[in-house]
C-alpha positions in Angstrom: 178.9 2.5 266.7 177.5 5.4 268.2 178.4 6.4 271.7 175.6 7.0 273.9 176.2 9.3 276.9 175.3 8.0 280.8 171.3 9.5 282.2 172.7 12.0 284.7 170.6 12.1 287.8 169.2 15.8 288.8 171.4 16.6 291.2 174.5 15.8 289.0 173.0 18.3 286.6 173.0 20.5 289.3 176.6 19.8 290.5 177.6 20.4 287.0 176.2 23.7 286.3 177.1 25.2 290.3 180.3 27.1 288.7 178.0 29.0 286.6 176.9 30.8 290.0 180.3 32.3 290.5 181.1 33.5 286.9 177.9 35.2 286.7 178.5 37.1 290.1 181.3 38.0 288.3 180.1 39.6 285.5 177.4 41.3 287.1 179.9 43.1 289.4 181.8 44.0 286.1 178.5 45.7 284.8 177.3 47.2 287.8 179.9 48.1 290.1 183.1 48.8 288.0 182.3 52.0 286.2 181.2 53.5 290.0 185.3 52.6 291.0 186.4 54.5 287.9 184.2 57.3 288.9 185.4 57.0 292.8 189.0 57.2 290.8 188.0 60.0 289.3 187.0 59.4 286.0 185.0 61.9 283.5 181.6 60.4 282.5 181.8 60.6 278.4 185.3 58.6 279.0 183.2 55.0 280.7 182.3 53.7 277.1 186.2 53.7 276.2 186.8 52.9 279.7 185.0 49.4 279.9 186.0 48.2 275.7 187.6 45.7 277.4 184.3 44.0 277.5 183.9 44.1 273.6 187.4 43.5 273.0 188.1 40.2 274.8 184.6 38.7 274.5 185.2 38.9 270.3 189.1 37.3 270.7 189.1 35.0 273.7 186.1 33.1 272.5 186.4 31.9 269.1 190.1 31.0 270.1 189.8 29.3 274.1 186.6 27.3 272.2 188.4 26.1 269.3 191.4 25.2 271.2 189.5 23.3 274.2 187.4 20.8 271.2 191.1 19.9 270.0 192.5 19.1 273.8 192.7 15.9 275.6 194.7 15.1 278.9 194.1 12.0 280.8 194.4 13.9 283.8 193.0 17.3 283.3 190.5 16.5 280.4 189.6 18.8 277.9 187.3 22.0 279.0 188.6 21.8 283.1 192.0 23.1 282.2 190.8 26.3 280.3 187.9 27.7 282.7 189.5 26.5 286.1 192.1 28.9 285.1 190.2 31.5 284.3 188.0 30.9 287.4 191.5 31.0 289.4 193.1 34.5 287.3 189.0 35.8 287.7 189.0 35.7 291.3 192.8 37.1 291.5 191.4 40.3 289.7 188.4 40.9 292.0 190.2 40.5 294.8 192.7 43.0 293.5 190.0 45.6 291.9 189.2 47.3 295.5 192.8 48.0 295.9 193.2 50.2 293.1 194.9 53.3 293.7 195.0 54.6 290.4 192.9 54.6 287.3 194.9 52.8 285.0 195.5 50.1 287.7 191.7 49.6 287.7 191.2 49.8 283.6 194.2 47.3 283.4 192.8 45.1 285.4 189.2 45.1 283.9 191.1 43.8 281.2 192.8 40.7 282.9 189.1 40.2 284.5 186.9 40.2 281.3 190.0 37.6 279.5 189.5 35.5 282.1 185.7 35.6 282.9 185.9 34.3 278.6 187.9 32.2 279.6 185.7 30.3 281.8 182.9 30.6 280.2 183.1 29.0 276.4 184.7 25.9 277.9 182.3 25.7 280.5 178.9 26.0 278.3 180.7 23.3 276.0 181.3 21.0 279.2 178.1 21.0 279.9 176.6 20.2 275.8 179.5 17.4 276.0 178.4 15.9 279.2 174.4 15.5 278.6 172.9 13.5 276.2 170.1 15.6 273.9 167.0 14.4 276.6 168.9 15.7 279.4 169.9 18.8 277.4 166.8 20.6 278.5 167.2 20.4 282.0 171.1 21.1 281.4 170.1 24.4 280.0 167.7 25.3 282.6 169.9 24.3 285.5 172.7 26.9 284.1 170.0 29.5 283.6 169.3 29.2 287.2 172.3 30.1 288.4 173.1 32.6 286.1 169.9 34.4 287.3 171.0 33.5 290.8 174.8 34.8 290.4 173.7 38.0 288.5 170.9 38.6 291.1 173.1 38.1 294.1 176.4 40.2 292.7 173.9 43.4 292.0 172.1 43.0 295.1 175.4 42.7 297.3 175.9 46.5 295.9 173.2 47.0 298.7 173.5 45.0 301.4 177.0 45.7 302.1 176.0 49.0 303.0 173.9 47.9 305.4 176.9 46.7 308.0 177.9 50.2 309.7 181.4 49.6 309.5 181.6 49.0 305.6 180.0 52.7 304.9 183.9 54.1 305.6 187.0 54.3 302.6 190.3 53.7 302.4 192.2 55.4 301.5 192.0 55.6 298.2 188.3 57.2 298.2 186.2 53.7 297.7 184.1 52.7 300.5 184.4 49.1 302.0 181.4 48.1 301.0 182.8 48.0 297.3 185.8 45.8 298.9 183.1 43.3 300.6 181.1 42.6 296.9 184.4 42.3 295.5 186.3 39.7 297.8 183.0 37.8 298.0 183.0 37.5 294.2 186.3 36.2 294.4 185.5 33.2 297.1 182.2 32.2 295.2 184.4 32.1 291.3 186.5 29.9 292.2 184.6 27.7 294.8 182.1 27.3 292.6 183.6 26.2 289.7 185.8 23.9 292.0 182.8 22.3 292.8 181.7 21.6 289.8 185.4 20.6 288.5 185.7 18.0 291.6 181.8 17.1 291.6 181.6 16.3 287.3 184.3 14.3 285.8 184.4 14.8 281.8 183.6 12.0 279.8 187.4 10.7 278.0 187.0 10.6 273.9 187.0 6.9 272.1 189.8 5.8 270.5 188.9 7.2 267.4 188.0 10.5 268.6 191.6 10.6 270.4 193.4 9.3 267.2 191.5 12.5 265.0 192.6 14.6 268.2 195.9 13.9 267.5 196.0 14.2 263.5 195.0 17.9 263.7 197.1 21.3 264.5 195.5 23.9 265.7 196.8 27.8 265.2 195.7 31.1 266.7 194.1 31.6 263.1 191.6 28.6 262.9 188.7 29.2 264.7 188.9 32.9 262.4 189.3 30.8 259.1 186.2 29.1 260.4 184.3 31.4 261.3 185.6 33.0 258.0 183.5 30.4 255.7 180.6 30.3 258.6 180.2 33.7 257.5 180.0 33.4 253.8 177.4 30.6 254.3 175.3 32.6 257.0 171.3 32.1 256.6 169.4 35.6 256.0 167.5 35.2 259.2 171.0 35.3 260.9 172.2 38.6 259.2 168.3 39.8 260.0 169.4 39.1 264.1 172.7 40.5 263.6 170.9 44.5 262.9 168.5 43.3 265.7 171.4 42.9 268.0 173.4 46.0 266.5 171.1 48.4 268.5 169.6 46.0 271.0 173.3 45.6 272.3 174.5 48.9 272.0 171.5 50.1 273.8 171.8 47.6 276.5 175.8 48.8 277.2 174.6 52.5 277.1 171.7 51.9 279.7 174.6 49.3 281.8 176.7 52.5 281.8 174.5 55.2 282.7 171.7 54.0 285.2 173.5 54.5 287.6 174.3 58.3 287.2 170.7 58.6 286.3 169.3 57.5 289.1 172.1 59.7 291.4 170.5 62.7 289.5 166.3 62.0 288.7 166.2 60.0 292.8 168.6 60.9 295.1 168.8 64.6 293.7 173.2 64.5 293.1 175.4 64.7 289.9 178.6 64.9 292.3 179.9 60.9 292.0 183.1 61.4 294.0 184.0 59.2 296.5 183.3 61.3 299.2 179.8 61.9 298.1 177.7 59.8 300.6 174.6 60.3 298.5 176.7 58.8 295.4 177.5 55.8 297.2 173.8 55.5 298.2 172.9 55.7 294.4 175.2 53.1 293.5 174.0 50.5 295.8 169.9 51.1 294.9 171.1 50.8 291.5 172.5 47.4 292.4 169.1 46.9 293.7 167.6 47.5 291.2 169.5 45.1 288.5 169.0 42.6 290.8 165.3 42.8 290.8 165.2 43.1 287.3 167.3 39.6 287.0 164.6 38.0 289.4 162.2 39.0 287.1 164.2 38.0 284.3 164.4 34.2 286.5 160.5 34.2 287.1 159.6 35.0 283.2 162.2 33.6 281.2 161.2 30.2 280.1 157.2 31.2 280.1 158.2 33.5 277.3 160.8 30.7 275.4 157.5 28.6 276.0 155.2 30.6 274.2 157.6 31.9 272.0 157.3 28.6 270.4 153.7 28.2 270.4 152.7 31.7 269.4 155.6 33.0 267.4 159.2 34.3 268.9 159.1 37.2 266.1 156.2 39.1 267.5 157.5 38.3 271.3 160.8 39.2 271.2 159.2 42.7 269.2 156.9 43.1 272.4 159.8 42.5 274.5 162.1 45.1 273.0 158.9 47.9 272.8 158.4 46.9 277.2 162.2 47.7 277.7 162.0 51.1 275.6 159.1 52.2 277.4 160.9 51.3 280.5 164.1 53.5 279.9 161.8 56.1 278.5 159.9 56.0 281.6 161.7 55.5 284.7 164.2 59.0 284.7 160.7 61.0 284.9 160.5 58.7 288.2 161.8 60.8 291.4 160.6 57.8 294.0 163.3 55.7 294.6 159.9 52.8 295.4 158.2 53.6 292.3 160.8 53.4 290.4 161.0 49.2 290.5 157.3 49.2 288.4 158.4 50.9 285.0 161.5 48.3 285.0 159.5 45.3 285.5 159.5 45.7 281.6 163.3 46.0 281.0 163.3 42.4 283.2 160.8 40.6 280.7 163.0 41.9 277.9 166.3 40.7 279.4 164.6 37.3 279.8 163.6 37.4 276.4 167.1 38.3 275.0 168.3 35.8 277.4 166.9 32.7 274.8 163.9 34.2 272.6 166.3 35.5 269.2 167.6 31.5 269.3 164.1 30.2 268.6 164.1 32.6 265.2 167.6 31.1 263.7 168.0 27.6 265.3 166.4 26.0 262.5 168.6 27.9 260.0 172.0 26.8 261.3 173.0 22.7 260.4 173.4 20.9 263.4 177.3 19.8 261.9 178.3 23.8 262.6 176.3 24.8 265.4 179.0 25.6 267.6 180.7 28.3 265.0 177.6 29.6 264.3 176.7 30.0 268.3 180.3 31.8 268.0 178.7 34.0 265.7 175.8 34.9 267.7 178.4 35.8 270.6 180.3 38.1 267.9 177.1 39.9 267.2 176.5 40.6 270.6 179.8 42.3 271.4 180.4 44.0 268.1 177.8 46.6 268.9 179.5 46.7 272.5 182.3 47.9 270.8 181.3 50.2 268.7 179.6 51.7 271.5 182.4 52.1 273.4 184.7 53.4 270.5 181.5 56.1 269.4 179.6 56.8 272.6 181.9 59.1 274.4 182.4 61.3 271.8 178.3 61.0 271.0 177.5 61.7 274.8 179.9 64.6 274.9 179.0 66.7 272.2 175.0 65.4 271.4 174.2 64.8 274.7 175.1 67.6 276.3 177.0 65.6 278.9 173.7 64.3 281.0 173.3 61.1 281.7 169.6 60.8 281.7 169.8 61.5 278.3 171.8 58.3 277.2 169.1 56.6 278.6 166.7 58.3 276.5 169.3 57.4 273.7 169.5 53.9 274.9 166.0 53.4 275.0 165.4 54.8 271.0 167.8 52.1 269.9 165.5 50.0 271.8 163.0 51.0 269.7 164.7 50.8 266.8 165.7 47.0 267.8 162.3 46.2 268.1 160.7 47.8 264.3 164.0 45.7 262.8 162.7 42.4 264.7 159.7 41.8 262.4 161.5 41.9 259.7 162.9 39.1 260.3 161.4 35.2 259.3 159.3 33.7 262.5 160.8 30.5 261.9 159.1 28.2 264.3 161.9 25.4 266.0 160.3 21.4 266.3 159.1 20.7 270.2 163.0 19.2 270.7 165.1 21.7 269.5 167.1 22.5 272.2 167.3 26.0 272.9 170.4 28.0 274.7 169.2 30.1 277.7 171.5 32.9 278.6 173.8 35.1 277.0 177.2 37.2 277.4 180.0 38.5 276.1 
């Protein structure tokens, strides 16, 4: 007898998806805001990519092992996914709360560690809570509800870059050279990752496994080397289209972490007319938070044009959209460090937005039909090794690239960033437009 999961009303779905908010805030103070403390700590610019492979690192280990171990857990109490990402909600908002108060740089890198193990902590479990709680009609809505508020959470984190330097009394430092404001995005971060996701734990209860499911539960040991014999065999069985996306996603990715790392010392330089990023550099802190700004306007464009493009990725063909995409964000990054108006600057990058959105869900559309449905979740585990593989290869390769190709200028990573771009987008029609049924149910969102 099959089991057929309970209609969830709207506003359930919404209750569900709330923590999703907080995590993303989290991560896009991680990409926006914690290379600017290693610089206010003092840090050389060709040494960020090795600085932030904790990223990388933890996205391709925590995963594949917090996912496997929370589909063989059951407690009648606890339930299966709530123990794994309300304690990495709960370490997540110890380390922002902690990051401000770094008074050295190793306290910070250490810490970024801690901080990306326990963002993956959250989120695997959490993207599996919601699959396990809606029934395939609802999945749609499920989907869209988390893409909301990881547009939201992301939008929020880079824009709070710049409105904390808005309040007067948050422009000062302590004294360990970074400014308030830094202390203010931070601590708020840490209230909204774990109230959110409390929300959603105390809001959504799980539903308990049958009999059966519990008995099979309980017949199988599970080690630190399953989910990588798994993925193992996954591998050895992988569809062509999927090793097609993995090259897409080689330079798309590695671009995207180059571009993460470096806009923000671009724009310091081509805008505000400064390569001097110490802490006491007023104009350096200005920098930081337009950058914020502008990440944050890129993510509401992402919001506004993400599911128009899933939409006619599927009636017009993702292949030749997502290659469109890729060719809009290249011009972009090409484009905006000839920009010296900090105003003018938002028009080029309305492009990078629409790409974003289109990495966001579009590359799922061109291998869902590939994958059988009986191994979808190690093959989505696969897709998340793809996207930080070229993460960390980038931050392994990049420093020494940046310091003796590069000649040690920013704006020309972005250049760099913006051929692999390029590159990314020539490899995308390559690849097989495989065209999903009207109820596949496509994944919106991505991350380490």
């Amino acid at each position: 007898m099959t089991f057929k999961k309970p209609t969830l009303t709207f506003w359930q779905i919404i209750n569900m998806n709330v923590g999703f908010f907080g995590i993303q805030y989290s991560f896009a103070l991680q990409q926006n805001a914690v290379n600017p403390i290693y610089k206010f700590l003092g840090a050389q610019n060709g040494d960020l990519p090795l600085l932030q492979i904790a990223g990388p690192v933890t996205g391709l280990l925590i995963q594949p092992i917090i996912g496997a171990m929370s589909d063989k857990t059951w407690h009648p109490r606890w339930g299966r996914r709530k123990p794994y990402f309300l304690v990495g909600a709960l370490f997540c908002s110890i380390c922002l709360f902690l990051f401000p108060f770094s008074q050295a740089l190793w306290m910070a890198v250490g810490l970024l560690w801690i901080l990306d193990a326990a963002n993956n902590t959250a989120m695997e479990p959490y993207r599996a809570f919601v699959a396990d709680k809606l029934s395939p009609e609802q999945q749609p809505t499920g989907f869209l509800a988390q893409s909301f508020f990881t547009g939201f959470g992301q939008t929020l984190g880079t824009l709070s870059l710049f409105l904390f330097q808005l309040i007067p009394f948050l422009t000062k430092e302590n004294s360990n050279g970074i400014p308030y404001w830094v202390y203010a995005s931070f601590f708020f971060g840490a209230f909204c990752s774990i109230t959110s996701v409390l929300w959603s734990n105390k809001t959504t209860p799980e539903i308990p496994p049958t009999d059966a499911e519990l008995a099979e539960l309980r017949s199988k040991k599970i080690s630190l080397s399953t989910p990588f014999i798994e993925i193992i065999h996954a591998i050895k069985d992988m569809p062509a289209n999927m090793w097609g996306l993995f090259f897409v996603y080689l330079f798309q990715w590695f671009a995207l972490k180059c571009y993460w790392d470096f806009k923000d010392l671009t724009i310091a330089k081509t805008i505000f007319n400064t390569t001097d990023s110490s802490a006491a550099n007023k104009v350096y802190q200005e920098a930081v938070g337009w950058g914020g700004l502008i990440s944050g306007w890129t993510n509401i464009i992402t919001f506004l044009s993400a599911f128009a493009l899933v939409w006619f990725a599927k009636k017009k063909g993702a292949k030749m959209v997502h290659c469109i995409c890729l060719l809009l964000a290249s011009l972009a990054l090409f484009t905006f460090p000839h920009i010296a108006d900090r105003y003018l600057v938002f028009i080029p990058l309305i492009g990078f937005g629409i790409a974003w959105a289109s990495m966001m869900g579009v590359p799922y559309l061109l291998i869902v039909n590939d994958i059988p449905k009986s191994r979808y979740g190690v093959y989505m585990g696969i897709i998340n090794m793809m996207i930080v593989l070229p993460m960390l290869v980038y931050s392994l390769s990049f420093g020494f690239i940046f310091n003796n190709f590069l000649d040690k200028e920013p704006v020309n990573a972005i250049y760099f960033a913006a051929t692999f771009l390029l590159i990314a987008s020539a490899l995308t029609l390559r690849m097989k437009n495989n065209k999903p049924s009207e109820d596949a149910v496509i994944p919106m969102g991505a991350g380490h």
